[in-house]
C-alpha positions as CSV (number, residue, x, y, z in Angstrom):
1,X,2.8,82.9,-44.1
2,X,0.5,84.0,-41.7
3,X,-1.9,80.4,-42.2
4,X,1.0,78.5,-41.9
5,X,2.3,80.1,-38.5
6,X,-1.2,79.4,-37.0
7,X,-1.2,75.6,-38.7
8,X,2.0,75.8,-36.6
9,X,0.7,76.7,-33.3
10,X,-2.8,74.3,-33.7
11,X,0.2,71.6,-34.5
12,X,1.7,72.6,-31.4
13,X,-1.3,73.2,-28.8
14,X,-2.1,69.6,-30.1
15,X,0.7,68.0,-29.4
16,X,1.3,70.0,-26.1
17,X,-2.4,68.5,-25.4
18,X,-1.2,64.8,-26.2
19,X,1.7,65.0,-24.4
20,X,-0.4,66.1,-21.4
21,X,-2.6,63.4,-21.8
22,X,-0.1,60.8,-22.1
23,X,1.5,62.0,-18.8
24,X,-1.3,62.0,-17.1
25,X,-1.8,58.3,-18.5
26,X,0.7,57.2,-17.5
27,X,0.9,58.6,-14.3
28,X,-2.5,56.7,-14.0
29,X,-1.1,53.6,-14.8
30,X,1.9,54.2,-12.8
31,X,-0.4,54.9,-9.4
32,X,-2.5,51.7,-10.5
33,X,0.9,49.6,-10.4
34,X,1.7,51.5,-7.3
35,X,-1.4,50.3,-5.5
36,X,-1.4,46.5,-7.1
37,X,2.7,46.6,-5.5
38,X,0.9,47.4,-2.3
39,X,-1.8,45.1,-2.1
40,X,0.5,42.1,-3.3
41,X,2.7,42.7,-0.5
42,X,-0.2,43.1,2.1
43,X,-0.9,39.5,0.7
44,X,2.1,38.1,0.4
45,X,2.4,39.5,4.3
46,X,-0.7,38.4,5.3
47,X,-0.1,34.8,3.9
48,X,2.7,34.4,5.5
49,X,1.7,35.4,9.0
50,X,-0.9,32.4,7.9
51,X,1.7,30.2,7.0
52,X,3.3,31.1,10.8
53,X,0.2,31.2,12.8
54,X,-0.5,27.3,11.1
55,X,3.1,26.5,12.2
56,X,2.8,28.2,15.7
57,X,-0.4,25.6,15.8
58,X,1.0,22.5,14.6
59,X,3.6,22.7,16.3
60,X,1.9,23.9,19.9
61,X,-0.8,20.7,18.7
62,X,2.2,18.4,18.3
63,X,4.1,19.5,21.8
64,X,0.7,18.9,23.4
65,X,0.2,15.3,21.4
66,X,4.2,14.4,22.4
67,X,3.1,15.2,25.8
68,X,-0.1,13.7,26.1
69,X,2.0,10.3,24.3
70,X,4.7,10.5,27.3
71,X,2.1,10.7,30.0
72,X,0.3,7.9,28.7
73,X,3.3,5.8,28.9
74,X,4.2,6.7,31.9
75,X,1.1,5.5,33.1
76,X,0.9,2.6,31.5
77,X,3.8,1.5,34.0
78,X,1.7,2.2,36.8
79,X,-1.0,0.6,38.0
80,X,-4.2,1.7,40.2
81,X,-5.2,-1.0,42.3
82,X,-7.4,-1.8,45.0
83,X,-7.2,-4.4,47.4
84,X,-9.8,-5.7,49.2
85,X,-10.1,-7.2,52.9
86,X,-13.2,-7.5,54.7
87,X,-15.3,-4.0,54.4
88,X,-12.1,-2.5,54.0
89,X,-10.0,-1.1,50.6
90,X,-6.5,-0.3,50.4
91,X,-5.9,1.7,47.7
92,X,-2.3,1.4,45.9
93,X,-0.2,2.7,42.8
94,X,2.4,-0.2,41.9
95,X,4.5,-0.4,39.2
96,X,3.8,-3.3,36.1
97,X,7.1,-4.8,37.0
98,X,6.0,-4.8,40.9
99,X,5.8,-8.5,42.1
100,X,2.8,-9.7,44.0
101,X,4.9,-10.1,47.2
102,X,5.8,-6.1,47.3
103,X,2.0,-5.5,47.0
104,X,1.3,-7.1,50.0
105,X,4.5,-5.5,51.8
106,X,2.5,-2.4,50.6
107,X,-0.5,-2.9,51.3
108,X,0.5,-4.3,55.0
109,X,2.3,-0.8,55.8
110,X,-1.2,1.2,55.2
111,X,-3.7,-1.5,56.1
112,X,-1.7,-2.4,59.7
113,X,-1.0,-6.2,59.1
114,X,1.3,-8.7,58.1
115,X,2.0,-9.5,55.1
116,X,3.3,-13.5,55.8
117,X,-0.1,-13.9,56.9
118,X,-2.2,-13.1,53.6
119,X,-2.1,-13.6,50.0
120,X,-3.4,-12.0,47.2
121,X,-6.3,-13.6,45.3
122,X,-7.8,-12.5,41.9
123,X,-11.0,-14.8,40.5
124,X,-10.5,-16.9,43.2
125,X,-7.2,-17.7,42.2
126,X,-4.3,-17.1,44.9
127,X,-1.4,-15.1,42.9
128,X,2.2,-16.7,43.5
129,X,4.2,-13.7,45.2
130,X,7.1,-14.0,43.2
131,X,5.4,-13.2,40.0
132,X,5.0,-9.4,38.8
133,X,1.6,-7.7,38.2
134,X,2.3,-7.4,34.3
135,X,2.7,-11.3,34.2
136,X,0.1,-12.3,36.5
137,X,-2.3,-9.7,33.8
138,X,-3.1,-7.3,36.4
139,X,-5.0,-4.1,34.2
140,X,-5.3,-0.7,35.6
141,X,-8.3,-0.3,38.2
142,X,-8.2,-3.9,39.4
143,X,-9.4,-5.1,42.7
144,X,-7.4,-7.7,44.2
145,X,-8.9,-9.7,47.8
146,X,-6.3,-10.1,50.7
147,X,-7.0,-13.8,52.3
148,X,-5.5,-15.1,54.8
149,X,-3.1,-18.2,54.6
150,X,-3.6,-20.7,57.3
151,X,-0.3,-21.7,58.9
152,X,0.4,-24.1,61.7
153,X,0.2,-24.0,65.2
154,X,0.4,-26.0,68.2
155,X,-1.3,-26.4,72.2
156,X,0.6,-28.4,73.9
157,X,-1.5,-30.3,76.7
158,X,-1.4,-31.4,80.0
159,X,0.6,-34.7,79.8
160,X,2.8,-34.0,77.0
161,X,1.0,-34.7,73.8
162,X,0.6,-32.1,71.0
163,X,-2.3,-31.5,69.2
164,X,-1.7,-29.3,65.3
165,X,-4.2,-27.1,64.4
166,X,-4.5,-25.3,60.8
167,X,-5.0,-21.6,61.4
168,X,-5.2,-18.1,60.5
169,X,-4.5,-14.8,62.4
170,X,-8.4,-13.7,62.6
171,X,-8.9,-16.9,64.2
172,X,-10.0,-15.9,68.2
173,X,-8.8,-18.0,71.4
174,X,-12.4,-19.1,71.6
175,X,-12.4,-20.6,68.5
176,X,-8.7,-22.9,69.4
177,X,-10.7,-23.7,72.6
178,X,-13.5,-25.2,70.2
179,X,-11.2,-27.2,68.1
180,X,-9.4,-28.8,71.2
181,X,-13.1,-29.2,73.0
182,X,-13.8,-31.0,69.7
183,X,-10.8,-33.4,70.1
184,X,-10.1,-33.8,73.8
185,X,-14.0,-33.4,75.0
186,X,-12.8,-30.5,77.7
187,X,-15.7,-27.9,78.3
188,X,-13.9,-24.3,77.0
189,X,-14.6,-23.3,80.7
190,X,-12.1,-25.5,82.1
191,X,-9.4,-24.6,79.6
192,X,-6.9,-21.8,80.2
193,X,-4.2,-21.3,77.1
194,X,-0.8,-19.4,77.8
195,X,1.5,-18.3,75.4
196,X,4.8,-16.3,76.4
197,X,3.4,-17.6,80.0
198,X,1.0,-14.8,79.5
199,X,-2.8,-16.3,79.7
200,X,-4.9,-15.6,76.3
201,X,-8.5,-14.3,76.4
202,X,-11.1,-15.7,74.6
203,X,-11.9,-12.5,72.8
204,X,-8.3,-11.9,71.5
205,X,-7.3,-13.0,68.0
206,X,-3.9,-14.6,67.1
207,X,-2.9,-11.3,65.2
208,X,-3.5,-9.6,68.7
209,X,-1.1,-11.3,70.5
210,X,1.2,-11.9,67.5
211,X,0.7,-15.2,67.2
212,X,2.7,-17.1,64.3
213,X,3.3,-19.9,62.5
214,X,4.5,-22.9,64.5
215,X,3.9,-21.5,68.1
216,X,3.5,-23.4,70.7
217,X,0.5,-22.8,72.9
218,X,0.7,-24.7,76.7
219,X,-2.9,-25.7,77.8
220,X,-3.9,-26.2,81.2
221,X,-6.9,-26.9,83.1
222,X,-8.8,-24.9,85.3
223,X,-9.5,-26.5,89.1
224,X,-13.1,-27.5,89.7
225,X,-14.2,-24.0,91.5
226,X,-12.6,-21.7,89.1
227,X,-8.8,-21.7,90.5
């Protein structure tokens, strides 16, 4: 009896031991799980603050693309130009659809002329003014030369007659005096030109005194003695 009682408690103390183990396996196994739950969802987290970073980018990249696409068509409807006269440059920012003729009407309200009194020339080619800057192939950055269109005047002379002369607005008195020396033979001394009844001076340009086309200029004759 006595062997058998103590076969019993060896039977037990070893299966008190097994159990023990298997507890603490399993609690092993349990905190093992535990941790590869927690690391899973630090991944899972940290993916998807990846996945939203990359869409906070793309899209912050795209806005700045969509953007950059609206600006550029924006200015591809305006043009930078520059136009040219003499030593001077008028800079301007027309629209494509612009014609030539509101250039000039531009142009003349910072550069202090007339517009009737210039074209616009490109290549040595005069533009028409009715055409717009996309058709006449104007390109961003271009420098378009302001020349002067020659328009008709007249001097009337002593007796009557009338003598035409081709002109343009830089053209000085002097250089009318020269033209009707040329065709009259009368020494630029001798000549005195009114217009308005006002008398001209030689110095003075046609755009000075507002001079247009198809005035009429009166000449007249200085007395031997300068009266």
């Amino acid at each position: 009896m006595d062997a058998q009682e103590n076969n019993n408690d060896v039977k037990t103390t070893v299966d008190e031991d097994i159990v023990t183990e298997e507890q603490n396996d399993s609690g092993i196994g349990t905190d093992a799980s535990s941790v590869s739950s927690d690391a899973s969802y630090q991944t899972v987290l940290s993916n998807t603050s990846i996945s939203l970073d990359s869409m906070n980018i793309n899209s912050s990249e795209e806005d700045e693309k969509n953007a950059d696409a609206q600006l550029d068509f924006a200015l591809e409807d305006t043009l930078e130009l520059i136009i040219e006269r003499d030593d001077k440059e008028i800079p301007l920012n027309m629209d494509k659809t612009a014609t030539i003729s509101d250039v000039l009407n531009q142009a003349s309200l910072i550069g202090n002329f007339t517009s009737d009194d210039f074209d616009l020339s490109i290549d040595s080619k005069t533009l028409p003014r009715t055409i717009s800057l996309r058709d006449a192939a104007i390109t961003y950055g271009s420098r378009i030369r302001l020349v002067e269109r020659p328009f008709q005047i007249f001097i009337r002379r002593v007796d009557g007659r009338i003598l035409t002369l081709d002109v343009t607005s830089s053209n000085t008195i002097e250089y009318l005096k020269e033209r009707f020396n040329y065709t009259d033979q009368v020494p630029i001394h001798q000549q005195r030109l009114l217009y308005q009844s006002q008398e001209l001076e030689n110095s003075r340009t046609l755009q000075f005194y507002k001079i247009r086309k198809n005035a009429t200029l009166e000449m007249v004759y200085r007395l031997r003695g300068g009266f």
